[in-house]
C-alpha positions, -999 to +999 in steps of 0.1 A: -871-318+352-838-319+331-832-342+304-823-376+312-786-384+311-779-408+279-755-439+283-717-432+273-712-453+243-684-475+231-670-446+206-674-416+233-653-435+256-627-444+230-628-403+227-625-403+261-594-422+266-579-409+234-578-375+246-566-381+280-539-400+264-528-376+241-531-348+267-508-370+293-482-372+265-479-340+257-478-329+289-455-352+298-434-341+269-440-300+277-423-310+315-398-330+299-382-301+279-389-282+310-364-302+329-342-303+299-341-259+302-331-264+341-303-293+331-287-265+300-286-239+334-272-267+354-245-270+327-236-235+321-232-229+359-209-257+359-187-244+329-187-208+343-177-219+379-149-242+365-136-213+343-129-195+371-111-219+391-076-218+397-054-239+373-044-273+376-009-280+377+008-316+363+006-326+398-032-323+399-043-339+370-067-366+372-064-401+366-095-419+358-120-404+334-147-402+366-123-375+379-114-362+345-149-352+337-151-338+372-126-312+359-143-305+323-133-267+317-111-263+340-077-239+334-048-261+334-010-251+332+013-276+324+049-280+311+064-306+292+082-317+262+063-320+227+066-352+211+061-339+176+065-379+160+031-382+174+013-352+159-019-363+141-045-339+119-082-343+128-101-339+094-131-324+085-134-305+118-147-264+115-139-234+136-157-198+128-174-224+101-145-229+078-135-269+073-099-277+086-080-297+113-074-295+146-038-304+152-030-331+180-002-334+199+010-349+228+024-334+256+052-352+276+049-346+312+078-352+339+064-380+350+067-399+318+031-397+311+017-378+284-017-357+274-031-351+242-030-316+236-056-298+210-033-272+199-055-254+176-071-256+143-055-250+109-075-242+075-074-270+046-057-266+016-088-263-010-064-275-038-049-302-021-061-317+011-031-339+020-011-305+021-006-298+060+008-263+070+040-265+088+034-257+125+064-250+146+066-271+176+095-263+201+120-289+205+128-277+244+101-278+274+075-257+272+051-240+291+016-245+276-022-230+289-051-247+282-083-260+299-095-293+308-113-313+275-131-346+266-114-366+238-122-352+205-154-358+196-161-389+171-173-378+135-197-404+111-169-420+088-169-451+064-146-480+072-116-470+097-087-448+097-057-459+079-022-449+106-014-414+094-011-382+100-043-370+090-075-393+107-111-386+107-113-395+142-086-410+170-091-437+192-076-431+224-067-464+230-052-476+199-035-441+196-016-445+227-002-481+215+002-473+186+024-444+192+040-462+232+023-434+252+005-435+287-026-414+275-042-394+304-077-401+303-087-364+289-071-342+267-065-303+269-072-274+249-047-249+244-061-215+248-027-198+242+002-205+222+035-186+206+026-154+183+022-164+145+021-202+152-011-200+126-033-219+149-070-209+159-076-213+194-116-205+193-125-235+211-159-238+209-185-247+244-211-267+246-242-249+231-266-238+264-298-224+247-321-229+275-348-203+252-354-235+227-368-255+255-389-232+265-401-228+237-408-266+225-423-265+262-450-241+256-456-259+221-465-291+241-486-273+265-504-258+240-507-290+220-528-303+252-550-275+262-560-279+222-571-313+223-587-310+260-606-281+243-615-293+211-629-325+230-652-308+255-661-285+224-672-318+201-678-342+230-695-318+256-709-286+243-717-292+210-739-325+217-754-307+245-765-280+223-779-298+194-802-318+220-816-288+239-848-279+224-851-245+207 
């Protein structure tokens, strides 16, 4: 006859639950970056498909943010008048990893309304930051290419900006009063300008690396097949082996 079974006590079951616990989680957390891979292929299907899309003219552009972020990426060719008054240097922003600004300006359409354009990005004076390069802005309408963008994204900052030409970050709203515009809800990226305007135009995308979920997945997964073994190991085997007689 085989041994008789012994009564689970209060500790083993604590075990117990503890290592179903901990293998749930890290399950759960191993599918989680799973479905986090799928969404980052999701993403860069949806930015490859709208880069290939025909342009949107000024008659096309949306008008609520809802429809604006429909459009994210999209080519965009517009014409309008520059409102140089307006133009505003973002601070402490990089491009190929060298601090500068991007330079804002908006873009007066026919209609009377306007879009903030990111023209490109300019390089800091290292001796003098309040030093801005002179960029040439035509005083006639222009023709101007660009793609469909968010607002600038909002940097950390102490306090809030003073008006100015230079501005750690830019509030749609309060920009548009403060300067009488109707603001678009989205601004554009120009992706091509006059020759020797000394802008940078290396917009960066949104990062897509689907490898680094994966990765963090199969760290999870292998977080739980280590506690489900070392349990049957201490809790299972190991007992069983020092009870057994020799």
């Amino acid at each position: 006859m085989g041994m008789p079974s012994r009564p689970l006590s209060t500790s083993s079951i604590l075990v117990a639950l503890a290592a179903v616990v901990m293998m749930l989680i890290t399950a759960r957390m191993g599918l989680w970056q799973l479905d986090r891979a799928q969404q980052k292929l999701a993403l860069q299907a949806a930015i490859e498909s709208q880069a290939k899309a025909s342009p949107l003219s000024a008659a096309l552009l949306p008008d609520n943010e809802a429809d604006a972020q429909a459009q994210w990426h999209r080519p965009v060719t517009l014409r309008g008048r520059w409102q140089p008054a307006a133009t505003v240097f973002l601070d402490n922003r990089q491009m190929r990893g060298r601090p500068g600004f991007f330079v804002m300006t908006p873009l007066i359409l026919p209609d009377g309304t306007a879009v903030l354009v990111q023209r490109g990005w300019v390089p800091r004076d290292q001796l003098d930051r309040t030093r801005l390069p002179d960029v040439p802005t035509p005083a006639q309408d222009t023709d101007i290419q660009g793609r469909m963008a968010p607002w600038p994204s909002r940097l950390t900052q102490l306090g809030e900006d003073t008006p100015g030409v230079i501005r750690q970050n830019l509030d749609a709203q309060e920009y548009a009063r403060e300067m009488a515009l109707t603001l678009r809800p989205f601004s554009v990226q120009q992706t091509a300008g006059p020759q020797g305007d000394g802008l940078l135009r290396d917009w960066p995308v949104p990062a897509v690396d689907v490898h680094k979920h994966y990765g963090y997945a199969g760290q999870w997964f292998t977080f739980c097949a280590m506690i489900a073994g070392l349990y049957v190991w201490f809790q299972i085997i190991r007992p069983r082996r020092r009870r057994s007689p020799h």
